[in-house]
C-alpha positions as CSV (number, residue, x, y, z in Angstrom):
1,X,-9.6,7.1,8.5
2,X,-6.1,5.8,8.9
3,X,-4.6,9.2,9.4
4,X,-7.1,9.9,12.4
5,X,-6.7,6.5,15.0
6,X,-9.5,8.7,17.0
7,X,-11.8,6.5,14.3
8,X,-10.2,3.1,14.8
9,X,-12.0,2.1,17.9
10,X,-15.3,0.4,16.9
11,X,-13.4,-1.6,14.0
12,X,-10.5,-2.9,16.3
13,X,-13.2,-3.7,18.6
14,X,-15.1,-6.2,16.2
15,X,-18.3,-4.2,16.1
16,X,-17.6,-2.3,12.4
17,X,-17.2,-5.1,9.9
18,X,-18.8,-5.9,6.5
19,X,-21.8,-8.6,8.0
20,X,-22.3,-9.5,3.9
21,X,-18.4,-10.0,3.3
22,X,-18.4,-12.2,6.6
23,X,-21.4,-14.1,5.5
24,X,-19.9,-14.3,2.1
25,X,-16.7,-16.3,3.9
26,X,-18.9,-18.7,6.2
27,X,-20.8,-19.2,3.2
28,X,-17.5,-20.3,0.9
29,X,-15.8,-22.2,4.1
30,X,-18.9,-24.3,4.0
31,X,-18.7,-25.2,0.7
32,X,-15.4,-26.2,0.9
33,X,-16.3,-28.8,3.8
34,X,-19.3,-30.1,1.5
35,X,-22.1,-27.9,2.9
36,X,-23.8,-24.7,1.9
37,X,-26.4,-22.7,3.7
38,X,-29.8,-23.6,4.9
39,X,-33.0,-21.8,6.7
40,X,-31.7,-18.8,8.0
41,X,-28.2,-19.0,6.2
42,X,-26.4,-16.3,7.8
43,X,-27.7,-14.2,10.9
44,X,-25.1,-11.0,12.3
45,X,-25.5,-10.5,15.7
46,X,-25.1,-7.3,17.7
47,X,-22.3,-8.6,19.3
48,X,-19.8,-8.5,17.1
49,X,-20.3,-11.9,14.9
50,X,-22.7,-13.8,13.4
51,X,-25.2,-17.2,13.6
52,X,-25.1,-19.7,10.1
53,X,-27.2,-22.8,9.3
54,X,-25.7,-25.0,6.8
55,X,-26.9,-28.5,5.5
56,X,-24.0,-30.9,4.1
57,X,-24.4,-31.7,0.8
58,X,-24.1,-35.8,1.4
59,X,-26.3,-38.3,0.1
60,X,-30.5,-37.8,-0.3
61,X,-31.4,-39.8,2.2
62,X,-28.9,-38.7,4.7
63,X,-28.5,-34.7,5.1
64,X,-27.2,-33.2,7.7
65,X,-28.4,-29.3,9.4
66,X,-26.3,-27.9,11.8
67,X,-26.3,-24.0,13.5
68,X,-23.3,-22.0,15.0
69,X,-22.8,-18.7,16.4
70,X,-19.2,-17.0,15.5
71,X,-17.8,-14.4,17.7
72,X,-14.9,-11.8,16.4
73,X,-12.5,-11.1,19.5
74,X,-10.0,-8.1,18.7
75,X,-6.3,-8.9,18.9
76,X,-5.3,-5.1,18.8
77,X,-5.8,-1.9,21.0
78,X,-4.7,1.2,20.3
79,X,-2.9,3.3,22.5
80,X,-1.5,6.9,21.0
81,X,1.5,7.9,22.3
82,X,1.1,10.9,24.1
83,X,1.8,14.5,22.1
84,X,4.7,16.1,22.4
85,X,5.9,19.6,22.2
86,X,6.8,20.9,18.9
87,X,10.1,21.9,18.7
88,X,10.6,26.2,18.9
89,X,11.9,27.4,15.6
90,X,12.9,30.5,13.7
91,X,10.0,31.3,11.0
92,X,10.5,30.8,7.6
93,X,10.0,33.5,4.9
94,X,7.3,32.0,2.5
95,X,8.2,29.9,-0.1
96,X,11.3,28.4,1.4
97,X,10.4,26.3,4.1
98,X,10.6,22.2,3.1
99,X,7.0,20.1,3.2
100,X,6.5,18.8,6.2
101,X,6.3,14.6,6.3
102,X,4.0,13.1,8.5
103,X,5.2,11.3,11.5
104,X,4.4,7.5,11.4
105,X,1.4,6.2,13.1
106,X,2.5,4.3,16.5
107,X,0.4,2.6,19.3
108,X,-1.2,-0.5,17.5
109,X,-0.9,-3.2,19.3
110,X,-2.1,-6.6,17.9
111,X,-1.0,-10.1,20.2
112,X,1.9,-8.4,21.3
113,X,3.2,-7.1,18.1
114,X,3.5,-3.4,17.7
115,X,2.6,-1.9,14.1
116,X,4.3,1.0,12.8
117,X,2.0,2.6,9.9
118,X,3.3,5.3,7.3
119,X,0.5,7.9,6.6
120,X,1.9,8.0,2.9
121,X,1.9,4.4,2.0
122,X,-0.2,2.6,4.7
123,X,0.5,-0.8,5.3
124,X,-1.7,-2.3,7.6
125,X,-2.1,-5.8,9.9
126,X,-4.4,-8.1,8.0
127,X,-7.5,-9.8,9.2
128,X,-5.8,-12.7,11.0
129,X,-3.3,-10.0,12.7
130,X,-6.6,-8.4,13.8
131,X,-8.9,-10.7,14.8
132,X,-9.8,-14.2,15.4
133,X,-12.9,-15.9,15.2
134,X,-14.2,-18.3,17.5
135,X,-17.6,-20.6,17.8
136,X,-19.7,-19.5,20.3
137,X,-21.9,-22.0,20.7
């Protein structure tokens, strides 16, 4: 997938993500702010994010339920630079031209940063670079 950006679309959109890993985050971010899920849990919406129900973990006689919806916004686009000609060249008798590297992948954008990714040894924007993540509701 990285070498063909024709594929990136629906996951720098928000709409091709891992609902389970995302539930599996809401799920330990409650827990960390004394809560953990309750009636539905974790719901993933079509939309690109997801609706969790969580009940603090405070005292018996005092619990707490509250629901929220997430939403991923995309903080990237993708815009390939257009093709160029290849440059004319002499042919090679076989077995002595060089390997040909590939040319680094340009055109990601994310908030205003643009990503240069190496085919060979991809590095790539993380989550945060990508996306952010705001309540809906």
């Amino acid at each position: 997938m990285i070498r063909d950006p024709g594929q990136w679309g629906g996951f720098l959109d928000g709409l091709d993500y891992d609902s389970d890993a995302a539930c599996d985050q809401a799920a330990e971010f409650a827990a960390l702010n004394g809560a953990a899920f309750s009636g539905d849990a974790c719901v993933p919406l079509g939309s690109g994010g997801f609706r969790v129900t969580v009940r603090t973990n405070g005292t018996e006689s005092h619990p707490a339920t509250a629901s929220a919806s997430a939403v991923i916004e995309p903080l990237c686009e993708f815009k390939p630079e257009p093709a160029s000609e290849p440059p004319t060249s002499t042919p090679t008798p076989p077995g002595e031209g060089e390997e040909e590297e590939e040319s680094p992948i340009v055109g990601l954008v994310c908030d205003g940063v643009a990503w240069e990714i190496d085919p060979e040894k991809p590095t790539l924007p993380g989550a945060v670079d990508l996306f952010t993540v705001r309540l809906s509701e």
